[in-house]
N, C-alpha and C positions, 0 to 999 in steps of 0.2 A: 398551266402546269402547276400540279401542285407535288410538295416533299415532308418528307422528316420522318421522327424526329432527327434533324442535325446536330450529331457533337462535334462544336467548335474549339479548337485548342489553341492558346495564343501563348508562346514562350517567349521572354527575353527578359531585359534587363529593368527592374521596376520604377515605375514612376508615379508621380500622382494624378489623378482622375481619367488614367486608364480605362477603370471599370468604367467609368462616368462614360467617360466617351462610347466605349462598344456597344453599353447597352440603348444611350440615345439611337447608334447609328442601326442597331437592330430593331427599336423602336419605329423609326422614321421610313425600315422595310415594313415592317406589321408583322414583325415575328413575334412569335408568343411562346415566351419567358418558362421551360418548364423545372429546369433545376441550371443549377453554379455551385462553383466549389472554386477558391484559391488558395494558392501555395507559395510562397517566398521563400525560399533559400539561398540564403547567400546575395541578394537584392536580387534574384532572378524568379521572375513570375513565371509559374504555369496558373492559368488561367481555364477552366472547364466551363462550358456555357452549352447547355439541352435547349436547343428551339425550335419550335414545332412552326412547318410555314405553313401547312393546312389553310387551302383559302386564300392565297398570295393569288397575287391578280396579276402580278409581272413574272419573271422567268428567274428561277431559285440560281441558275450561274450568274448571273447581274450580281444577286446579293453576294453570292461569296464571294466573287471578284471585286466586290466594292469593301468586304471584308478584308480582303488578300491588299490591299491599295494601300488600305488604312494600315492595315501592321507594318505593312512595310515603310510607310512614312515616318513610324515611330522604333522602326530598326526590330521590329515582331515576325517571328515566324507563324503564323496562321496558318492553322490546319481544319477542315472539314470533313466528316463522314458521316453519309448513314446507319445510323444504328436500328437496335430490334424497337417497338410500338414497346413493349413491356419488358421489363427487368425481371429477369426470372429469378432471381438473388433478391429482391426488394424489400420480401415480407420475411426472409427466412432469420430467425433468430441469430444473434450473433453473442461470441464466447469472447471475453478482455481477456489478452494473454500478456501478462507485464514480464519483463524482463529487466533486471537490474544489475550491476555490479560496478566495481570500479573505474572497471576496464571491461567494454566488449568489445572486443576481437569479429571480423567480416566471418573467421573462421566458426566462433560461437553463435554465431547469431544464425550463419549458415545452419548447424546442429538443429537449432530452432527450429528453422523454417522447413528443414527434412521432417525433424519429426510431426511437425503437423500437417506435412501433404502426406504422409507414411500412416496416419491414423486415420487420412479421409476429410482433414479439413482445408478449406481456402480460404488465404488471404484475404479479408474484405480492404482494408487500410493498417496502413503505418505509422504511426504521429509518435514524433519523441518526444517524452515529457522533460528531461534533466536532465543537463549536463554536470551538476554538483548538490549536494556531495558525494552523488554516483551517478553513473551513466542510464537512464533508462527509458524504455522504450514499451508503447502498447500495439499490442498486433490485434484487430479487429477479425474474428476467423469466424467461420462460416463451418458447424462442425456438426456431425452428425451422434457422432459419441466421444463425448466431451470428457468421460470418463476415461477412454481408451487413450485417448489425447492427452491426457492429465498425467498420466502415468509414463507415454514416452518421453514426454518433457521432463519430467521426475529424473530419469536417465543421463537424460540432456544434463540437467542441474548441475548432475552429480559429477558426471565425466569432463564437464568446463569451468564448474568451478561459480557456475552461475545462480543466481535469485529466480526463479519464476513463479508467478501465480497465475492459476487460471480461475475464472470466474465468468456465471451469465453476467451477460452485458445488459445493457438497459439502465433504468433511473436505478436500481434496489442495490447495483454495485456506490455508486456513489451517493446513497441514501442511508450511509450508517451514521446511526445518532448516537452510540456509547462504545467507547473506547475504554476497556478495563486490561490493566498491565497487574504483572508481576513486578516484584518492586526489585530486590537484588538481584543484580548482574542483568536487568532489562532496563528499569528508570534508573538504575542508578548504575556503580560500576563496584559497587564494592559488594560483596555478604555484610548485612550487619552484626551477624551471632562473630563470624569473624573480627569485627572491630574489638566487639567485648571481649571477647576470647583474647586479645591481645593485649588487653588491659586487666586482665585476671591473670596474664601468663601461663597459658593455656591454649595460643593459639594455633600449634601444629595437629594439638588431639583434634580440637575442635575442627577444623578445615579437613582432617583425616574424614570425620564422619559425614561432613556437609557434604564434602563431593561424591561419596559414597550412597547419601542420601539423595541428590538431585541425580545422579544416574540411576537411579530407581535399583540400589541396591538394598536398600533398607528403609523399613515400616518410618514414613517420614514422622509421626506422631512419638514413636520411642527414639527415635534419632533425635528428635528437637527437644524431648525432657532428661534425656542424655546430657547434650548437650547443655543447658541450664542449667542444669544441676553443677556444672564446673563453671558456672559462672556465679555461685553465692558469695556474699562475703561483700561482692562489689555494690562501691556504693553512687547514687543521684550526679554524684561531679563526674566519676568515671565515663556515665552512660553520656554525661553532656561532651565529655571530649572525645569518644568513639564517635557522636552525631556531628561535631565540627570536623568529622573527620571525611564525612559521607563526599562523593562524589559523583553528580550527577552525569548520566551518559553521555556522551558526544550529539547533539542535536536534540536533546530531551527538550531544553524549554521552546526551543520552535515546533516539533513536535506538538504539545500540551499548546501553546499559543495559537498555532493555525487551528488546530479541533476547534480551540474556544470560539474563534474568528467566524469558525465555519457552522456556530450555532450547535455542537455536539457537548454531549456530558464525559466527561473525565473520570476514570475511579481507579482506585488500587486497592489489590488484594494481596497481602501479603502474609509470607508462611515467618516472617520476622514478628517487629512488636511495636508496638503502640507510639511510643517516643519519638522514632524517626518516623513511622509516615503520618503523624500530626503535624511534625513538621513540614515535611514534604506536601503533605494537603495544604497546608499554609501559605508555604512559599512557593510553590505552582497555582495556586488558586482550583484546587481538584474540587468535584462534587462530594466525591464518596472518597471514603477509606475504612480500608477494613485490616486487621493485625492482630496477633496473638498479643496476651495483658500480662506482664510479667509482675510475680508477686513482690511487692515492696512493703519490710518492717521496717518502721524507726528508721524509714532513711537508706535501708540494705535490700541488694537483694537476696530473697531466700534460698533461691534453684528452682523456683516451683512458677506454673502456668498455672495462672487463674484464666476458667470458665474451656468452653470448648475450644479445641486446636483449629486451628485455621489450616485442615489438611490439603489433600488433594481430591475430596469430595465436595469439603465445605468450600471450597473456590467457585465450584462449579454451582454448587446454591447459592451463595452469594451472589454471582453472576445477575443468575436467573432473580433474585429477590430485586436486585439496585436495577433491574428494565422493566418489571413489575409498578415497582416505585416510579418509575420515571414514564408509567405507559411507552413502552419501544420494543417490541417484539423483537424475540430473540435473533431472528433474519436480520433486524438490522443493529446487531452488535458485533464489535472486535474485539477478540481477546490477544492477548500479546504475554508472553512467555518462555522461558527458556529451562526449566526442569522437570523431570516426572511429576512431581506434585503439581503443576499447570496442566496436565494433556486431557483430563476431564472437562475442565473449565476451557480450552481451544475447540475440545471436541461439539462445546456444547453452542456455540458463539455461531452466530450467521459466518465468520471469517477468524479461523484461530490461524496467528503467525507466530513461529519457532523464531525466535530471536536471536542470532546467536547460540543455538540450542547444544543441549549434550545432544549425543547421537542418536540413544533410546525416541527424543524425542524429535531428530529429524526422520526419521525413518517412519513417523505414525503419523507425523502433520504435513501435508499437503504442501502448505506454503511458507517457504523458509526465507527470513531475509538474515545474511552472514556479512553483512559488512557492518563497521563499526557504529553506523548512526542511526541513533533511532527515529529520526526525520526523513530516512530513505522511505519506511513504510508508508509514508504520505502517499508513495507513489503508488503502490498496489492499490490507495482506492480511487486513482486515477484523477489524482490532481497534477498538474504540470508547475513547471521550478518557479514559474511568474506567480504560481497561486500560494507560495511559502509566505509564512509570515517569519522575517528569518531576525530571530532573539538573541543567537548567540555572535 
């Protein structure tokens, strides 16, 4: 009599050299080995074992009965059935669908899993990546329009309160080599024209136009010589006590720490200036920085920008110049952002994420993360909470 292939299913309570033993005791029938998968949770094994008995010389209930004897001797529930010769799901492409937040809810996560059996996709697998400093979760899905799918999850987001990205699965998700941020209110938590602005005394005009300007209300290049212009007069001490002033984001340097770990280049682009992200490249150890040059006489500043503005164009060359420089096609760079003047430079990035974004700009990017750390992003490129490198 011959069978298979058999999937054998072993559940209970874990211990060590389980595997060890099953697959001896399958060995010593002459089953032949064709896939496994294990799971622990909570110390409790499920165990998945494909084996083909093609060719068995004695009678295929012996062997499971001899399988069924063994679990039970180690307090295991053992299950067997035949399954199909071929997997009809095998070869078919699959979509990473990450889901983050503080807190998810059975009831959010449910939303989830409606909306992508509602656009025609399936479930492949579950794996949780983190439980701190947000909860998040990858869904392996089996989808035929990923765009259609992308869009009720968008929905999803919106109506729970939740983070999701979708992305092709394969090496090219967790194959990105350059990570480029925005520097205020993304690597860091402050505005810097704001610090100066409050050391000129000046800082409600100026914060009036900043946020006017990051919600894409106005030409961000005459907003930022606007604004400069009311910061003349100040002078090399003030700009050093606006920069002790800076404050780096909640999870920034694990964030920059783990890329470096994971062999990626670092850069920042910012619609600020020179002073703070020298430092900021310094003291994170970044590859690249790039910032607008504010003019300095005798010591003062004039109000005036030397050389071209670091808008919302030049982000996006920028981008494009520092993966050039670094041979890294643009497929596998990240761009990370929170104003209109980033949505060119997200748009243009193998993976643009809205960070905490103004609204203009969750509504045009895909993938949004809202919670406060920028170490949650780790997780959209599908690294798990064991693979942090945790700095802070």
């Amino acid at each position: 009599m011959t069978g298979g292939p058999w999937l054998v299913r072993i559940f209970g309570h874990d211990r060590p050299r389980l595997t060890h033993e099953l697959l001896s005791l399958l060995d010593e029938q002459g089953a032949v080995l064709e896939d496994m998968e294990q799971l622990v949770v909570r110390e409790r094994l499920t165990l998945d074992v494909l084996v083909r008995l093609d060719g068995f010389d004695g009678d295929i209930p012996t062997t499971l009965r001899l399988l069924t004897d063994w679990g039970s001797g180690h307090g295991l529930s053992v299950t067997a059935s035949l399954v199909e010769s071929r997997s009809s799901r095998a070869e078919l492409p699959r979509h990473a669908v990450t889901v983050l937040g503080e807190r998810l809810s059975a009831g959010g996560l449910a939303a989830v899993t409606e909306a992508i059996a509602r656009s025609g996709g399936n479930i492949d697998r579950i794996v949780r990546l983190a439980t701190k400093p947000v909860i998040a979760y990858d869904f392996a899905v089996i989808v035929d329009d990923p765009d259609a799918m992308r869009r009720s999850l968008m929905e999803v987001a919106h109506d729970h309160r939740l983070d999701i990205a979708v992305q092709a699965g394969g090496l090219e998700r967790r194959a990105k080599r350059l990570v480029v941020m925005d520097v205020d209110s993304t690597l860091i938590a402050d505005e810097v024209i704001e610090l100066l602005a409050d050391e000129a005394g000046v800082g409600a005009r100026v914060a009036e136009i900043t946020a006017r300007a990051m919600a894409g209300e106005l030409d961000f290049e005459g907003s930022l010589r606007e604004r400069v212009r009311l910061l003349a007069g100040l002078d090399a001490a003030a700009i050093e006590r606006a920069r002790r002033r800076i404050r780096l984001t909640p999870g920034a340097r694990t964030f920059v720490a783990t890329l470096q770990r994971l062999g990626a280049k670092v850069a920042i682009i910012s619609g600020g200036f020179t002073p703070f992200t020298d430092w900021l490249r310094s003291e994170l150890d970044l590859d690249h920085a790039f910032a607008n040059t504010l003019e300095l006489r005798d010591g003062v500043l004039t109000g005036e920008v030397l050389g071209r503005v670091v808008d919302r164009a030049r982000k996006a060359e920028l981008l494009a110049e520092i993966a050039a420089a670094e041979g890294i096609p643009l497929s596998q760079t990240v761009a990370i952002g929170d104003g209109a003047n980033d949505l060119d430079m997200l748009a243009a990035a193998g993976l643009g994420i809205a960070f905490n974004a103004k609204p203009l700009v969750r509504r045009q990017v895909g993938t949004t993360v809202s919670v406060p750390y920028l170490d949650a992003i780790l997780f959209m490129l599908g690294l798990r909470g064991r693979d942090v490198d945790r700095s802070e």
